[in-house]
Structure formats: structure tokens, C-alpha cells
N, CA, C and O of each residue as an XYZ file, in Angstrom:
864
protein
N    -246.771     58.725     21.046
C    -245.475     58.069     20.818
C    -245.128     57.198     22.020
O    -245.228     57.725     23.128
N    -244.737     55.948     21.939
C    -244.276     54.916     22.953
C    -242.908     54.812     22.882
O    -242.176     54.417     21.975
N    -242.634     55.319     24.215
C    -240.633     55.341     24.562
C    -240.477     54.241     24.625
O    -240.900     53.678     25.635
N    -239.733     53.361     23.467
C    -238.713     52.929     23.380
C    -237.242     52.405     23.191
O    -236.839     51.873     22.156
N    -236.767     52.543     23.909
C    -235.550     52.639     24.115
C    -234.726     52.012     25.308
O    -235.276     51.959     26.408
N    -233.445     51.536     25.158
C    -232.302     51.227     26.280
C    -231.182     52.222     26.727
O    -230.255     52.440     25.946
N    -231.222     52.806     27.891
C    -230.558     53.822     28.587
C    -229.033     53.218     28.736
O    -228.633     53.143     29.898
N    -228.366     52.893     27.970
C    -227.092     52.141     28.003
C    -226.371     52.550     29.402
O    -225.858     51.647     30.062
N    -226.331     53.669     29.790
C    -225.425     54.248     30.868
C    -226.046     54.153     32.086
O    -225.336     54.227     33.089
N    -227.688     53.944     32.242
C    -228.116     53.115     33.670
C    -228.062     51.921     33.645
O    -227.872     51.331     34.709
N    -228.219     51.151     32.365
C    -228.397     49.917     32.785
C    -226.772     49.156     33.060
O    -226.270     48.065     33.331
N    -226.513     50.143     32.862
C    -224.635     49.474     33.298
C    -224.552     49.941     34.858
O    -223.573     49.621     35.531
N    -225.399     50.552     35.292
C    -225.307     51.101     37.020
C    -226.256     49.977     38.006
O    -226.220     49.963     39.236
N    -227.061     49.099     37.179
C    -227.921     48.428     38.342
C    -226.871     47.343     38.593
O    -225.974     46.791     37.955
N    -227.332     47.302     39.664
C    -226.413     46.463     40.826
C    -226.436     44.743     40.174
O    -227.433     44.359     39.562
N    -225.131     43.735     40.411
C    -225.406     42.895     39.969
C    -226.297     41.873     41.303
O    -225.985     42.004     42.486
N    -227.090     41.173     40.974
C    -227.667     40.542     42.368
C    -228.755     41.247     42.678
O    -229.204     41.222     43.823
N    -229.453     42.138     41.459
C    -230.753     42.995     41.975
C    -231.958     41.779     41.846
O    -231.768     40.707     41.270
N    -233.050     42.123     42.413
C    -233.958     40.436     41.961
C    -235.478     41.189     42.093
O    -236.538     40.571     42.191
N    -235.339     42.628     42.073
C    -236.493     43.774     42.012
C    -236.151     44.602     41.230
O    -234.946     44.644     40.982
N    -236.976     45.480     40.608
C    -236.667     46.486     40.208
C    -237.988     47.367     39.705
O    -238.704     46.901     38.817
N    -238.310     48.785     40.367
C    -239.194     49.402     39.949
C    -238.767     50.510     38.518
O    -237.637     50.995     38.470
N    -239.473     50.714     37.774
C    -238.858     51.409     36.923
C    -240.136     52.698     36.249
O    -241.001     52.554     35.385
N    -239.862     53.582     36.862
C    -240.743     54.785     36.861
C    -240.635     55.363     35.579
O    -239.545     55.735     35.147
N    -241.675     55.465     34.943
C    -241.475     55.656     32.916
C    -241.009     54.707     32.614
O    -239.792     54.665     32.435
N    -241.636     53.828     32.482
C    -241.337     52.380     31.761
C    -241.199     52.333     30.462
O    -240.330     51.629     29.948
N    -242.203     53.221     29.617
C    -243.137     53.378     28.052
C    -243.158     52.213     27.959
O    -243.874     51.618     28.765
N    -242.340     51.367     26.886
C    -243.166     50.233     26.066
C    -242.286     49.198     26.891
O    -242.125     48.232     26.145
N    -241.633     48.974     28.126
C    -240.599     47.917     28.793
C    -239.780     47.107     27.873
O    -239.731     45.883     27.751
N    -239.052     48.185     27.156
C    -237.854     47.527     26.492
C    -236.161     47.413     27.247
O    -235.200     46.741     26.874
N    -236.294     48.353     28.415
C    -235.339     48.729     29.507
C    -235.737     47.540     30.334
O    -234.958     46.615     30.564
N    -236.853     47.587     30.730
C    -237.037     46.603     31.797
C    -236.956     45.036     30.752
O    -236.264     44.120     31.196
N    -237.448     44.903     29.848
C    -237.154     43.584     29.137
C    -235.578     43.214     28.841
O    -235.131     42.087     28.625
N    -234.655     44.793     28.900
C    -232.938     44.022     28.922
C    -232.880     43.610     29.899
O    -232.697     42.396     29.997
N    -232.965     44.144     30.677
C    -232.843     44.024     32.488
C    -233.210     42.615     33.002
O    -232.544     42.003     33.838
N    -234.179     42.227     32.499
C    -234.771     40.450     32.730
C    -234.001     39.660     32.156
O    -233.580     38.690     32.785
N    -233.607     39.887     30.757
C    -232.705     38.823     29.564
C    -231.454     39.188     30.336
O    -230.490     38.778     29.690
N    -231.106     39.733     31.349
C    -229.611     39.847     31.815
C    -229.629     39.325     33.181
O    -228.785     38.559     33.647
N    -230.448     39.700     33.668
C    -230.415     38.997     35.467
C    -231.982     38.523     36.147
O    -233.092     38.973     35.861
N    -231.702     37.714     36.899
C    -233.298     36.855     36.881
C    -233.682     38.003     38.598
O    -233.375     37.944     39.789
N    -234.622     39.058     37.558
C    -235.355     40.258     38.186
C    -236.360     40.458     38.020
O    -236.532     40.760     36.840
N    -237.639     40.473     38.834
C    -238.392     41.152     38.866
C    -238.823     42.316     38.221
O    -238.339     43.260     38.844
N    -239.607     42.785     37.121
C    -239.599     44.032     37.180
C    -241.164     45.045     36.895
O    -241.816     44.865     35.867
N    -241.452     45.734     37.602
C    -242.692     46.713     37.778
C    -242.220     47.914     36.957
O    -241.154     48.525     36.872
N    -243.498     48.022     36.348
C    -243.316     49.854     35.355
C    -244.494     50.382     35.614
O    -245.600     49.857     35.748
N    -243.975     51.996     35.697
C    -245.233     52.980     35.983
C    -245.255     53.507     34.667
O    -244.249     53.549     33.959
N    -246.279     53.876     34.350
C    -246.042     55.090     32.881
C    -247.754     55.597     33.141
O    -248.525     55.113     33.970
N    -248.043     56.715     32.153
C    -248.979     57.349     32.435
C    -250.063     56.977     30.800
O    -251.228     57.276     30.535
N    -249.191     56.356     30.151
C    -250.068     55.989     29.638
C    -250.483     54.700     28.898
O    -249.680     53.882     28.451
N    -251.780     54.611     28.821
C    -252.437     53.149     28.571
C    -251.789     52.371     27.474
O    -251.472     51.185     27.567
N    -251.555     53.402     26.057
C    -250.532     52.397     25.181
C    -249.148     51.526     25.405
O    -248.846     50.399     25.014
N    -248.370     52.579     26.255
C    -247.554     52.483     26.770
C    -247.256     50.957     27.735
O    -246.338     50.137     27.707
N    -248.391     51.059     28.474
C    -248.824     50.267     29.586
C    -248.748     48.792     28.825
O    -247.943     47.900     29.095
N    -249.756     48.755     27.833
C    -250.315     47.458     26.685
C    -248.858     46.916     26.217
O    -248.462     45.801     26.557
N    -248.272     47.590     25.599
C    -246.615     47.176     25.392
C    -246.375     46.653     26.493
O    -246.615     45.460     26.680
N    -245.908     47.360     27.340
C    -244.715     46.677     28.442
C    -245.079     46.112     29.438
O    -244.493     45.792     30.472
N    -246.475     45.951     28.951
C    -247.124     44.163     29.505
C    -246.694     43.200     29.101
O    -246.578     42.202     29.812
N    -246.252     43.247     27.538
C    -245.545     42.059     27.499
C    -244.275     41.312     27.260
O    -243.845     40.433     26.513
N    -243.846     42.127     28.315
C    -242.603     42.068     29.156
C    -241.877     42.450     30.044
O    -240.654     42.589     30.029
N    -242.726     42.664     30.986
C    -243.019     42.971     32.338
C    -243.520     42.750     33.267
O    -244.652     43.232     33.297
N    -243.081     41.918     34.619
C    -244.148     40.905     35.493
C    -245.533     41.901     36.068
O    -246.524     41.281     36.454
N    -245.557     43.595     36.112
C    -246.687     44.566     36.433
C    -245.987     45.393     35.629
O    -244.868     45.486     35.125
N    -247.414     46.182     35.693
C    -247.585     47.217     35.021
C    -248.422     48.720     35.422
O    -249.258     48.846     34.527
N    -248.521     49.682     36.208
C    -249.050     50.446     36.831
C    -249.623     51.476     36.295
O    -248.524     51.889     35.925
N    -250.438     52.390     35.855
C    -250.969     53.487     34.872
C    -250.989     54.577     35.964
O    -251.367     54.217     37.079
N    -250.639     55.831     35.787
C    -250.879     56.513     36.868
C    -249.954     57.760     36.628
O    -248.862     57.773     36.061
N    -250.615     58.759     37.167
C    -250.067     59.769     36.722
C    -248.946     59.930     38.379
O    -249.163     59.629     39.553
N    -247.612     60.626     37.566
C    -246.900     60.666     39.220
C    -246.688     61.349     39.858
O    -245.960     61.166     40.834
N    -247.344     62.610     39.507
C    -247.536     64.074     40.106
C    -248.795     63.521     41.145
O    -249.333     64.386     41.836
N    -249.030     62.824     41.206
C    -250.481     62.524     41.960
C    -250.482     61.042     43.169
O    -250.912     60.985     44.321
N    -249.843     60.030     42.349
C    -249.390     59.167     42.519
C    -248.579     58.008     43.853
O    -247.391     57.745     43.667
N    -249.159     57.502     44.889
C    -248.783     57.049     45.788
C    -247.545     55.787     45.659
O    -248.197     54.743     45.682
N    -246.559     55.550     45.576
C    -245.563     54.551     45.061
C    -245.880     53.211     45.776
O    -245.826     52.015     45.488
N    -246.178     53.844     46.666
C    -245.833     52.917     48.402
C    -246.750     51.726     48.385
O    -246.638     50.742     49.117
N    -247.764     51.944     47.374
C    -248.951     50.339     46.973
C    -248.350     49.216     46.499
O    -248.740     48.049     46.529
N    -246.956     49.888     45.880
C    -245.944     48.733     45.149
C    -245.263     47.897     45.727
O    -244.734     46.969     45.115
N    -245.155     48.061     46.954
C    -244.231     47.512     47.540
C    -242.672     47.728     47.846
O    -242.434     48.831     48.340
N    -241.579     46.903     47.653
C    -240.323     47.362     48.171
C    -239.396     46.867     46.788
O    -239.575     45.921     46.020
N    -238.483     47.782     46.817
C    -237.722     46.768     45.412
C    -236.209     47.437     45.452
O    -235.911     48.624     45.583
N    -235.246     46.133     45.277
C    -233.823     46.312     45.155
C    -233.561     47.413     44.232
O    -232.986     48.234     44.946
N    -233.649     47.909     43.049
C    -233.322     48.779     42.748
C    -234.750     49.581     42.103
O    -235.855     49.125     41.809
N    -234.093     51.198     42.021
C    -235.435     52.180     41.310
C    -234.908     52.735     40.533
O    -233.855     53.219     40.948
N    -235.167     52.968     39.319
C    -234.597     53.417     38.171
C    -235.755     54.500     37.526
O    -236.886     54.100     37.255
N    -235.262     56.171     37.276
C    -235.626     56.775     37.205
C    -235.373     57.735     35.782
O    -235.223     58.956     35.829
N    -235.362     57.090     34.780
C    -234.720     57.612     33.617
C    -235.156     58.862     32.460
O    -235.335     58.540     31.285
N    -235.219     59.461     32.647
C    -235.768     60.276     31.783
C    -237.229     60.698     32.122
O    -238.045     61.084     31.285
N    -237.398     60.603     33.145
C    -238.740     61.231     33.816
C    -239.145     62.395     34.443
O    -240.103     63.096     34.118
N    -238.206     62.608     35.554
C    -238.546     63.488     36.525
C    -238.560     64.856     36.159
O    -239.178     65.645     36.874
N    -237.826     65.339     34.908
C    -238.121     66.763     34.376
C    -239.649     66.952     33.444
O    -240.083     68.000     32.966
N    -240.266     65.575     33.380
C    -241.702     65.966     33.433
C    -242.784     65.874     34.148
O    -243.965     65.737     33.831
N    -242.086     65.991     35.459
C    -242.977     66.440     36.357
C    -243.062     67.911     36.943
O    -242.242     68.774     36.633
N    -244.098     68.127     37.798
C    -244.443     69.637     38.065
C    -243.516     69.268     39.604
O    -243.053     70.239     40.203
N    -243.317     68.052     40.102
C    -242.676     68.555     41.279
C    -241.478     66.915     41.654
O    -241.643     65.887     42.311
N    -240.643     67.323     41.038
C    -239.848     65.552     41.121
C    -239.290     65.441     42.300
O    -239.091     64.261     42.588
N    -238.969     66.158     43.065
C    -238.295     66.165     44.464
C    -239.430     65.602     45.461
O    -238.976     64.966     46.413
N    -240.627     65.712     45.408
C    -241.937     65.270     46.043
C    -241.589     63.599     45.530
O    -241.206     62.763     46.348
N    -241.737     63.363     44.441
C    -241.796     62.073     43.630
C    -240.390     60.794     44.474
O    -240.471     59.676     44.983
N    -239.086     61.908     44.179
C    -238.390     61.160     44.674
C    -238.508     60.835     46.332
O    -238.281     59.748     46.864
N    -238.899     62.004     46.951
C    -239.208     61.505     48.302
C    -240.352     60.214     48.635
O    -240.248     59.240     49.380
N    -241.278     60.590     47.895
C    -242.496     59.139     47.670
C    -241.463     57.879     47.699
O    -241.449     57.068     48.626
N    -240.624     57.819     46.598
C    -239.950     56.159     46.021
C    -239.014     55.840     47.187
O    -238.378     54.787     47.140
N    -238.852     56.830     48.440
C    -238.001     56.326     49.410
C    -239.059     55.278     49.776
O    -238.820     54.082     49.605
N    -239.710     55.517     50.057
C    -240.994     54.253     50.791
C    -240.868     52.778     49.848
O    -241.119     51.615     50.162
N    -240.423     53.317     48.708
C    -240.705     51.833     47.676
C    -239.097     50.970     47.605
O    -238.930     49.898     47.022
N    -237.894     51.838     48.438
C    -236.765     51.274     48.121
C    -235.671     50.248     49.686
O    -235.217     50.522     50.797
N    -235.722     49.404     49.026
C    -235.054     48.430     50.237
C    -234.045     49.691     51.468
O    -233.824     50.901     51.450
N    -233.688     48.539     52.398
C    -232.840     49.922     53.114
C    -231.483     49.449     52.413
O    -230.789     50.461     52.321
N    -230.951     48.588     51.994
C    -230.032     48.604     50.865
C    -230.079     48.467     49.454
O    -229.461     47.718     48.698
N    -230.967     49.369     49.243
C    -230.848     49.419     47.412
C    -230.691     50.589     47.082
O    -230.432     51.534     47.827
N    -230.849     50.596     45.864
C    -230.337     51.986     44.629
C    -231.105     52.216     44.189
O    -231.967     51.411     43.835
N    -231.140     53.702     43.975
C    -231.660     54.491     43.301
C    -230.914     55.096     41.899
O    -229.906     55.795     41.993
N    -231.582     54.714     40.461
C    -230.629     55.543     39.375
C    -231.676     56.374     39.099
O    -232.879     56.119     39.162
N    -230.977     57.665     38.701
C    -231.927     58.331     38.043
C    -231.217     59.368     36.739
O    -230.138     59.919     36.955
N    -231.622     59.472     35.992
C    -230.970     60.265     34.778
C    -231.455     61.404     33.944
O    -232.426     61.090     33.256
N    -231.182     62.240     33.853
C    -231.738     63.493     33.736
C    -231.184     64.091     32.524
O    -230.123     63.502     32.317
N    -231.388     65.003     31.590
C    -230.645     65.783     30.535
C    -230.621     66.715     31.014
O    -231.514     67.052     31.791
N    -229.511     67.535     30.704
C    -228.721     68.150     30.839
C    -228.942     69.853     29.661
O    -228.518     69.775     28.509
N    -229.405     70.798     29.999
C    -230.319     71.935     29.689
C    -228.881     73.018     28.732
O    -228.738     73.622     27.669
N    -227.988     72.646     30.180
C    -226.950     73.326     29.182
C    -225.789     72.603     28.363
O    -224.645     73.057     28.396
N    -226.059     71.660     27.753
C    -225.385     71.367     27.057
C    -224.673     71.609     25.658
O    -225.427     71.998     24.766
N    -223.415     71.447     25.350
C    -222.916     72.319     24.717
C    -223.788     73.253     23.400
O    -223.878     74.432     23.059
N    -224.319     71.939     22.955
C    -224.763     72.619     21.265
C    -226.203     73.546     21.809
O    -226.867     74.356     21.162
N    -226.407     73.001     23.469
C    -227.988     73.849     23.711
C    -227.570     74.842     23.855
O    -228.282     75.603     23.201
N    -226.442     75.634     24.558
C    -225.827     76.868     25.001
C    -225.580     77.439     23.499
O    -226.693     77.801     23.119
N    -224.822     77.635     22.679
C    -225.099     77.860     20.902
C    -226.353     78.276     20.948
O    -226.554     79.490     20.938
N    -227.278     77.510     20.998
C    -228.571     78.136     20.622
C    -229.012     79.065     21.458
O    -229.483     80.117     21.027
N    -228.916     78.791     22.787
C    -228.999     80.118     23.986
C    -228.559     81.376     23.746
O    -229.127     82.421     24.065
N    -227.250     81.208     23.017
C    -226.081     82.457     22.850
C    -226.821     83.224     21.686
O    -226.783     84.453     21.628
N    -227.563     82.379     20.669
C    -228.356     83.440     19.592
C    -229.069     83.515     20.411
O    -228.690     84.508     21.033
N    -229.816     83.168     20.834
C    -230.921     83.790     21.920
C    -232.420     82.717     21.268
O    -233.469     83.167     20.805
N    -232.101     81.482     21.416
C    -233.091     80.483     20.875
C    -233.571     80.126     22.014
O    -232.688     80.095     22.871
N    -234.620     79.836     22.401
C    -234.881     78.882     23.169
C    -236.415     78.477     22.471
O    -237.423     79.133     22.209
N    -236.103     77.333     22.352
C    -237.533     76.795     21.293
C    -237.619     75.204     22.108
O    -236.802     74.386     22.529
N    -238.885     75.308     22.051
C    -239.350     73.451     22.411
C    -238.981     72.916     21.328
O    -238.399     73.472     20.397
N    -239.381     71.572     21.433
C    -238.910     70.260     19.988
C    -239.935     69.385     20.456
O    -240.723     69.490     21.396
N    -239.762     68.532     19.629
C    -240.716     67.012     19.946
C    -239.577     65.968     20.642
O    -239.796     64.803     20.974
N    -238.679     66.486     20.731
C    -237.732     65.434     21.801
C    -236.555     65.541     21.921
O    -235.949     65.936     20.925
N    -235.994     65.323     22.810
C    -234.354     65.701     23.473
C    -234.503     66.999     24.425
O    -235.530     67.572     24.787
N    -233.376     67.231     24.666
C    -233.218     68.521     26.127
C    -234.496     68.755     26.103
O    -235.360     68.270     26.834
N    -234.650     69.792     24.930
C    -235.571     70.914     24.938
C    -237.570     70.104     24.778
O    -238.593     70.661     24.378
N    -237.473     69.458     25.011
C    -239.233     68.491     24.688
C    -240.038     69.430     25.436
O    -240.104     69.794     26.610
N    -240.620     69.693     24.361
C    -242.135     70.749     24.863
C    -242.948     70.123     26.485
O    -243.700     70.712     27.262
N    -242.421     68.792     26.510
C    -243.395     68.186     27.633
C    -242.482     68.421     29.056
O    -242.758     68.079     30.206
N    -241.150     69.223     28.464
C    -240.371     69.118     29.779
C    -240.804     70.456     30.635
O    -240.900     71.617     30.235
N    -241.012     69.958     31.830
C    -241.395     71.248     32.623
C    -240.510     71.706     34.273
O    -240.786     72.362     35.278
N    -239.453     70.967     33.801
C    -238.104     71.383     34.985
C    -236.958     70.330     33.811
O    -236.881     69.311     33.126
N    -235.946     72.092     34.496
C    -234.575     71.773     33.342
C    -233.705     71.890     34.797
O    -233.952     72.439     35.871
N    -232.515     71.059     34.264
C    -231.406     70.652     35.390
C    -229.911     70.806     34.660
O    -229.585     70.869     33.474
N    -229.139     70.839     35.923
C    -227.904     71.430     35.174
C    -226.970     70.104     35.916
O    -227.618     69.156     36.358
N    -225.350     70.084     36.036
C    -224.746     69.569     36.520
C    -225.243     69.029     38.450
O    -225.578     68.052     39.119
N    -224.985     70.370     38.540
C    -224.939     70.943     40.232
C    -226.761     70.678     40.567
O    -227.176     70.101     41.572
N    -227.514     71.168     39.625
C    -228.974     71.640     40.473
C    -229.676     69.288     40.142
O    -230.488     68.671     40.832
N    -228.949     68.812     38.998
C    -229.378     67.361     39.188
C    -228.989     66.539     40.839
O    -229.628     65.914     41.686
N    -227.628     66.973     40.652
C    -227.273     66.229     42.241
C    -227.845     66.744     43.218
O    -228.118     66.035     44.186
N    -228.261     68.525     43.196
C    -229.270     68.587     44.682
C    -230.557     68.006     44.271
O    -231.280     67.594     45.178
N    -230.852     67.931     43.391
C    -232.747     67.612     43.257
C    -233.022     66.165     44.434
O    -233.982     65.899     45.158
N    -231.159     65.164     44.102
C    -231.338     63.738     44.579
C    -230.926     63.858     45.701
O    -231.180     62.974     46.521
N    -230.171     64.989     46.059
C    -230.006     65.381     47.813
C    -230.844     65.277     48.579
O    -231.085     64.446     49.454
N    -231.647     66.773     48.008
C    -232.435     67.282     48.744
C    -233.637     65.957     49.228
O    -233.960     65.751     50.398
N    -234.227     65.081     47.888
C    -235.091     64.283     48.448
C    -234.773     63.102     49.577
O    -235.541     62.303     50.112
N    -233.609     63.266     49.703
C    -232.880     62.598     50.962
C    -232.213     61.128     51.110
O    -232.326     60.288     52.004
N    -231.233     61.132     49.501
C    -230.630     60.033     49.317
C    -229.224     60.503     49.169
O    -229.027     61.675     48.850
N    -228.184     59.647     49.385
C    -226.696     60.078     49.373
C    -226.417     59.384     47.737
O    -226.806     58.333     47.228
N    -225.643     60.406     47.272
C    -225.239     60.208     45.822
C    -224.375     59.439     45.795
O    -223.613     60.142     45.132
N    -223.622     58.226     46.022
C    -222.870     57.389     45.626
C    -221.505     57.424     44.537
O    -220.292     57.217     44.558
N    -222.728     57.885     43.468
C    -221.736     58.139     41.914
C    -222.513     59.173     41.307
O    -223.674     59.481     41.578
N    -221.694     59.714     40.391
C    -222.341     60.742     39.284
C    -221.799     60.925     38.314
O    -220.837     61.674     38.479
N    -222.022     60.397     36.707
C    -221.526     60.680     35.819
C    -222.285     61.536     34.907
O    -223.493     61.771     34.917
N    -221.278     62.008     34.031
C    -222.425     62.652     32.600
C    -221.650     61.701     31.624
O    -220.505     61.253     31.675
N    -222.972     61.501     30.443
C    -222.548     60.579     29.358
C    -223.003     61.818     28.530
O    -223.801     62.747     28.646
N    -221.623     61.124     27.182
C    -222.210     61.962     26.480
C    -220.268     62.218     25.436
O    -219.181     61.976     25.961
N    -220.437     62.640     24.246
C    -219.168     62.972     23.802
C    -218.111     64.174     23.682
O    -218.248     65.179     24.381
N    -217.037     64.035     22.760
C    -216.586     65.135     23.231
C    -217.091     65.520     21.525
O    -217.841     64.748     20.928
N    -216.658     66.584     20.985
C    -216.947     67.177     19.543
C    -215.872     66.346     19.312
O    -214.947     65.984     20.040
N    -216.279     66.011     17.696
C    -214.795     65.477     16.708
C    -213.969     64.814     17.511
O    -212.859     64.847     16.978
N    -213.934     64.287     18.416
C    -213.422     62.754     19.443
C    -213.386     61.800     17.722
O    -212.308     61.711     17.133
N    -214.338     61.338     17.273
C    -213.810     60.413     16.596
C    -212.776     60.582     15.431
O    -212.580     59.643     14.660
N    -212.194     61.629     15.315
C    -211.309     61.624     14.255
C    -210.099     61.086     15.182
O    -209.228     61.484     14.409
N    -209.590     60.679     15.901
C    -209.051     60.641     16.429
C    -208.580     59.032     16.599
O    -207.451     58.697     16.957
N    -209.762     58.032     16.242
C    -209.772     56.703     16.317
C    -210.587     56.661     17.476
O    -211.165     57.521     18.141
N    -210.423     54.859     17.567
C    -211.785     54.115     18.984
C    -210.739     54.615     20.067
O    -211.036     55.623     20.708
N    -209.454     53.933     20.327
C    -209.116     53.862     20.960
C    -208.802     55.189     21.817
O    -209.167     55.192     22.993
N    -208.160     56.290     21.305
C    -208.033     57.737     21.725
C    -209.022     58.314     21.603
O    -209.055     59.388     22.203
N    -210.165     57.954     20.871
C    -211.434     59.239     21.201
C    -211.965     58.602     22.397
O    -212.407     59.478     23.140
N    -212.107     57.409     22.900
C    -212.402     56.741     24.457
C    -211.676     57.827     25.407
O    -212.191     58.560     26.251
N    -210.545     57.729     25.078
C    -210.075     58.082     26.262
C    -210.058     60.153     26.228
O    -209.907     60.824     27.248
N    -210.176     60.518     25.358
C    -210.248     62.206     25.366
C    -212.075     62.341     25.912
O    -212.389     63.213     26.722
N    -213.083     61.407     25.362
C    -214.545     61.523     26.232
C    -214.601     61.523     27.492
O    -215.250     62.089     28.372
N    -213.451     60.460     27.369
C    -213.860     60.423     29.113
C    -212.934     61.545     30.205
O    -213.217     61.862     31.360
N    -211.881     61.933     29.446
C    -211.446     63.347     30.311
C    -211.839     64.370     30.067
O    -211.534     65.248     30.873
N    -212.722     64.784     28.827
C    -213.288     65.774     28.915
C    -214.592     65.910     29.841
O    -215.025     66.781     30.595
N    -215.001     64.674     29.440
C    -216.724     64.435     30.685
C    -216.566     64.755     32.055
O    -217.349     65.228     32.878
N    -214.780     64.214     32.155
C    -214.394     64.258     33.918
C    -214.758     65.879     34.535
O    -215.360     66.370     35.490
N    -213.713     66.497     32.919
C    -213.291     67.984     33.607
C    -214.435     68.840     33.207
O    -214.780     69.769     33.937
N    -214.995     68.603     32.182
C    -216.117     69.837     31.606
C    -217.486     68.850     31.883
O    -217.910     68.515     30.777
N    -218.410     68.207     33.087
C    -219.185     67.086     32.550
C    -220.786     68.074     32.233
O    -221.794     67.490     31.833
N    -220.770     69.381     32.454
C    -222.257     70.265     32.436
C    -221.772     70.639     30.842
O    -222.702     70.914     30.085
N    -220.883     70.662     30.472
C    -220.514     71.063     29.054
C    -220.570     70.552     27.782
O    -220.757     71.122     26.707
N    -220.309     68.938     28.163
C    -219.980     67.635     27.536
C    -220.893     66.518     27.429
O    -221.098     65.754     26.485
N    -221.519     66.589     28.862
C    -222.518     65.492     29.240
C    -223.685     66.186     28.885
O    -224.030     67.316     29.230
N    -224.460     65.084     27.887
C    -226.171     65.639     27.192
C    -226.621     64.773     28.197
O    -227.844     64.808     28.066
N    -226.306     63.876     29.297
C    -227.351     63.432     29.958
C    -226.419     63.132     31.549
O    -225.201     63.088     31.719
N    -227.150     63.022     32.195
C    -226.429     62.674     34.129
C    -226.947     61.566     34.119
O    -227.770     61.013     33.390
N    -226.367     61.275     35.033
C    -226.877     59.765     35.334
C    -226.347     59.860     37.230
O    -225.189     60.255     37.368
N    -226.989     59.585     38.347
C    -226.739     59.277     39.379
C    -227.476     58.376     39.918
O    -228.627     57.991     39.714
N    -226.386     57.994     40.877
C    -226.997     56.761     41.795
C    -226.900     56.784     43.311
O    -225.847     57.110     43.860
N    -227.683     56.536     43.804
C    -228.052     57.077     45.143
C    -228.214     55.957     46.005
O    -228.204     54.877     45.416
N    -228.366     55.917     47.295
C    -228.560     54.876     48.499
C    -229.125     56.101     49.120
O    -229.102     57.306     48.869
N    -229.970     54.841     50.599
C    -230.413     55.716     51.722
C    -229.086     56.304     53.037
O    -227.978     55.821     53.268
N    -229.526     57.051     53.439
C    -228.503     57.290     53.877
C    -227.903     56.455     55.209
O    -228.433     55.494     55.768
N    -226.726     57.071     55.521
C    -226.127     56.124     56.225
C    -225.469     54.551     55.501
O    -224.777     53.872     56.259
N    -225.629     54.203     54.544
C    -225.010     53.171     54.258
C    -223.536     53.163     53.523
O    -222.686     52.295     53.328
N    -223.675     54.741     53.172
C    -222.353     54.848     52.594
C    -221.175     54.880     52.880
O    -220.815     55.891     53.483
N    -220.204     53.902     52.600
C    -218.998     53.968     53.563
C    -218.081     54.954     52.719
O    -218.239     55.534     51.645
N    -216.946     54.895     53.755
C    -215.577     55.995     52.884
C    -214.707     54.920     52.461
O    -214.957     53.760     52.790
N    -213.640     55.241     51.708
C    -212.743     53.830     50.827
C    -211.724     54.887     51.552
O    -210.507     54.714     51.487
């Protein structure tokens, strides 16, 4: 199967004025092909596999094959932003990974990275019968081999030694839309505020190196 898809809630986090961008799990560069039709960027994809690769060649200035449990970043060069979407819980060690992409990231750029979210509401339901079953995709994907919560996503991007900037969870509230556009907007987004490990099926953070972060 070739991931394609647009991460609506990172690609609203890359910086405007980015003119790089590495993008780790590329699959077929339909993320990295919005990303070009929106700002005149550069963009490199890793993915591990060759179909994958053949796609988002063509639409993508590189293309890298490589597994990233293994994987040296640092051949790539340097790039304004790194975007990390839906990857790092299939690796055997993502905190290694993210420490690697420090080498690949400007001393002022960003890091997004986005993760699902293990306990999320309808996954906890199934926990509470006492389910825990793989799938062919979402939270639970048989290929996932590290699960993250609210708290343990923001240390994973700590610990590899970037300052978190921002952190949201996307994601809805139950039955929000009976409510209309206008008021179910605004009950998502205070429930995400106050409950976001409850509410949010996915995180999304964004990171810098350290030291650049100022206080407001």
C-alpha cells in the first residue's frame, strides 16, 4: 500500500518562507507535492520503500530509499524545515532517529512531527473490554511498534534534544456536529484544549533547536 495522503494539521505548521524541506515517510509525495504548489520549496523524501519511492519521484526534487532504523540523515544535507508525520511509531527506536535529523536541520528551522495517539477515546472503549487487536491502519496498525500518549509524545521530542515550541492534538469532539459549523468549531477546540490525550486521535508538535526560543 502507498501512503497517500495530506496531513492537514502539519501542513498548516510549516513555516511561511521555508525554501527546504526534508520529509521522513514521504510514501507516494502527495504532502510534499502540496507543499511545492503552495511555497517555492525544495523538497527531499525518505521512505523505505521502492514503490513508494517511484511515485514521489514525480513530485519531488529527491527521493531517498532507506530503511531509518539504520539510516544516516546527515548525507542529505541541511533543510529549513523536517517534517515527521506518521512515522516514528514505526520505528524500533525514534528518539535515535530524531537525534540523527538534528544534523539535517538548519540552526533556525523546525521540526514537525505527528504521532497518534494510543489512548484515544474510542481506543480506551476497546481497552476497557479488554481488546487490544492490530488493524491494517490507524492507532492500532500491526506495523506500529511504539505507542505514545499526550505526555510520553512531547518527551520522545525532548528527550532527542529539541524545544517544543507548540503542541496540539487534532482531532474531534463526539456529536460536536449536531451542534452546527459554527459551535461545533468552537466546543473541538475547548475540548482538545482541556481533554487533548482524550480527544486528540493525533499530536502534532513543533520543535526548534534549542536556545532559540524566546519568552512573549
Amino acid at each position: 500500500m502507498i501512503y497517500q495522503s495530506v496531513n492537514l494539521a502539519v501542513f498548516h505548521c510549516i513555516p511561511n518562507g521555508t525554501r527546504s524541506l526534508l520529509d521522513i515517510g514521504c510514501g507516494g509525495g502527495v504532502f510534499g507535492a502540496a507543499v511545492k504548489s503552495e511555497m517555492p520549496c525544495s523538497v527531499v523524501g525518505v521512505t523505505y520503500s521502492d514503490a513508494e519511492a517511484a511515485r514521489a519521484g514525480q513530485h519531488l526534487d529527491q527521493v531517498e530509499v532507506a530503511d531509518l532504523n539504520h539510516f544516516d540523515p546527515a548525507v542529505l544535507g541541511r533543510f529549513d524545515c523536517i517534517v515527521c508525520s506518521h512515522v516514528l511509531e514505526h520505528l524500533i527506536d525514534p528518539q535515535l532517529v530524531l537525534r540523527r535529523l538534528r544534523a539535517c536541520l538548519e540552526p533556525t528551522g523546525t521540526l514537525i512531527v505527528a504521532l497518534p495517539n494510543v489512548v484515544f477515546w474510542k481506543q480506551r472503549i476497546d481497552f476497557l473490554r479488554g481488546r487490544f487487536r492490530y488493524t491494517e491502519g490507524g492507532l492500532m496498525d500491526r506495523t506500529h511498534v511504539r505507542f505514545f500518549d499526550w505526555h510520553s509524545a512531547d518527551q520522545l521530542v525532548r528527550e532527542a534534544g529539541f524545544e517544543v515550541v507548540e503542541r496540539v492534538a487534532d482531532g474531534v469532539f463526539p456529536l460536536s456536529r449536531l451542534f452546527g459549523p459554527a459551535l461545533s468549531g468552537r466546543i473541538n477546540r475547548a475540548a482538545l484544549r482541556r481533554f487533548p490525550g482524550l480527544f486528540g486521535v493525533q499530536f502534532v508538535l513543533v520543535g526548534q533547536m534549542p536556545g532559540l526560543v524566546t519568552s512573549s
